[in-house]
C-alpha positions in Angstrom: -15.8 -51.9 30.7 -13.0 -50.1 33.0 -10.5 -51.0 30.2 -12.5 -49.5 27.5 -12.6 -46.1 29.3 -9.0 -46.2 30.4 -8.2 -46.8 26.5 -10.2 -44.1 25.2 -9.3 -41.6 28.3 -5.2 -42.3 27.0 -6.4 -41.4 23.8 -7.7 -38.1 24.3 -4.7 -37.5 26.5 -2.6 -38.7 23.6 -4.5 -36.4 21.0 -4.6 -33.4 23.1 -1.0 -33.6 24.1 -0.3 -33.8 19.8 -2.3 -31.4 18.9 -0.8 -29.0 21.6 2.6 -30.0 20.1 1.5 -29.4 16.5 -0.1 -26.4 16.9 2.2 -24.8 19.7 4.0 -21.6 17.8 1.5 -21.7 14.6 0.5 -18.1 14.4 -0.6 -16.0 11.8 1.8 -13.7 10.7 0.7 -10.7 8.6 2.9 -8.3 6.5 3.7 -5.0 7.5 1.7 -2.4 5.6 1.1 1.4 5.4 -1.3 3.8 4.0 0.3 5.9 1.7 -1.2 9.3 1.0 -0.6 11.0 -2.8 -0.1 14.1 -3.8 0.3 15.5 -7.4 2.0 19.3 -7.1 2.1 20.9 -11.0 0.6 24.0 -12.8 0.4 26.0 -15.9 3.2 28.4 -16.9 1.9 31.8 -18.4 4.5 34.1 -19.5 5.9 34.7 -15.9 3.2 32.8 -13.4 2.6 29.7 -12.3 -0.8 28.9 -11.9 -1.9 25.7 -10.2 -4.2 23.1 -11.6 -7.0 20.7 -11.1 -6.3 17.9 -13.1 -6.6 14.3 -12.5 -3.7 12.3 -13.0 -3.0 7.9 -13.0 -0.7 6.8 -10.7 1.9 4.1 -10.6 4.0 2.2 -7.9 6.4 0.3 -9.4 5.1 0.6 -12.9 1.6 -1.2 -11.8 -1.1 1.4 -11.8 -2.6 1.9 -8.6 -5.9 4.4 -9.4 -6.2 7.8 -10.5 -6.4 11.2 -8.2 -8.9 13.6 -7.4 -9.0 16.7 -9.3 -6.8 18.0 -6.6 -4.0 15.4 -7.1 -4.9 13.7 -3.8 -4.9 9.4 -3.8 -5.2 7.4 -1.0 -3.3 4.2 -1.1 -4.0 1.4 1.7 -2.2 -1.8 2.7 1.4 -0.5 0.7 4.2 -3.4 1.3 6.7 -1.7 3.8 9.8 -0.9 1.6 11.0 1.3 -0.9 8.4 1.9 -4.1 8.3 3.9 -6.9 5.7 6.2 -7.6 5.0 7.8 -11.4 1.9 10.5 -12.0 0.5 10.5 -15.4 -1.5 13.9 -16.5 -5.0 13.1 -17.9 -4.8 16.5 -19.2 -1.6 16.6 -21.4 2.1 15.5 -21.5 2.7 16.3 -18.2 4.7 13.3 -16.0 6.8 13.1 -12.6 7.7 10.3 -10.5 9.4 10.0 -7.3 10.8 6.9 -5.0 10.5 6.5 -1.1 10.3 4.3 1.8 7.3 3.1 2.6 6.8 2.4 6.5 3.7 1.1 8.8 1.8 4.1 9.8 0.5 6.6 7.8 3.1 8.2 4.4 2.7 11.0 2.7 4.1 10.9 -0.9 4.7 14.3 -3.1 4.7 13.6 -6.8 6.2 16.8 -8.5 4.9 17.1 -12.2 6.6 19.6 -14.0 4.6 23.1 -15.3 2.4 22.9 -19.2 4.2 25.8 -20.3 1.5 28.0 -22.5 
């Protein structure tokens, strides 16, 4: 009987002592992300004034479309790789289109997408 319990006591000593080994330094390692805030600046020329508008526009980062803004060109992007991406604006309105690149870092980013004016 005493040698039963010595074997299986060595054992659990053995298994915990491996399994500390094994999973010693395993740890989950995440990505860096940040949330990217999107702005769409354009407007409407007429004769000498720029007028601003409220259109929606589709947006891209890195020619994968992301969503589409608010009527005020606002998007909220979430969980954005760190590193440098490409953003493109789409007008749902007419021809309009801009695009601009930047770095994304953790944290909060605020990205300006300048669309150029409908000229009417």
């Amino acid at each position: 009987m005493n040698k039963s319990i010595i074997k299986k006591g060595l054992l659990i000593v053995v298994l915990i002592t491996l399994l500390s080994i094994v999973f010693v330094g395993c740890t989950l390692i995440l990505p860096a992300t940040g949330t990217v805030n999107i702005l769409v600046v354009s407007g409407i020329v007429l004769g000498k004034i720029i007028m601003p508008v409220d259109y929606t526009y589709d947006i891209n980062m890195d020619g994968i479309y992301i969503g589409t803004t608010n009527n005020s060109g606002n998007l909220t992007m979430v969980n954005v790789p760190v590193g440098w991406h490409n953003f493109e604006a789409f007008s749902n309105f007419g021809p309009g289109h801009g695009s601009t690149g930047k770095y994304i870092s953790t944290g909060i980013n605020n990205v300006t997408i300048p669309v150029p004016p409908f000229i009417i």
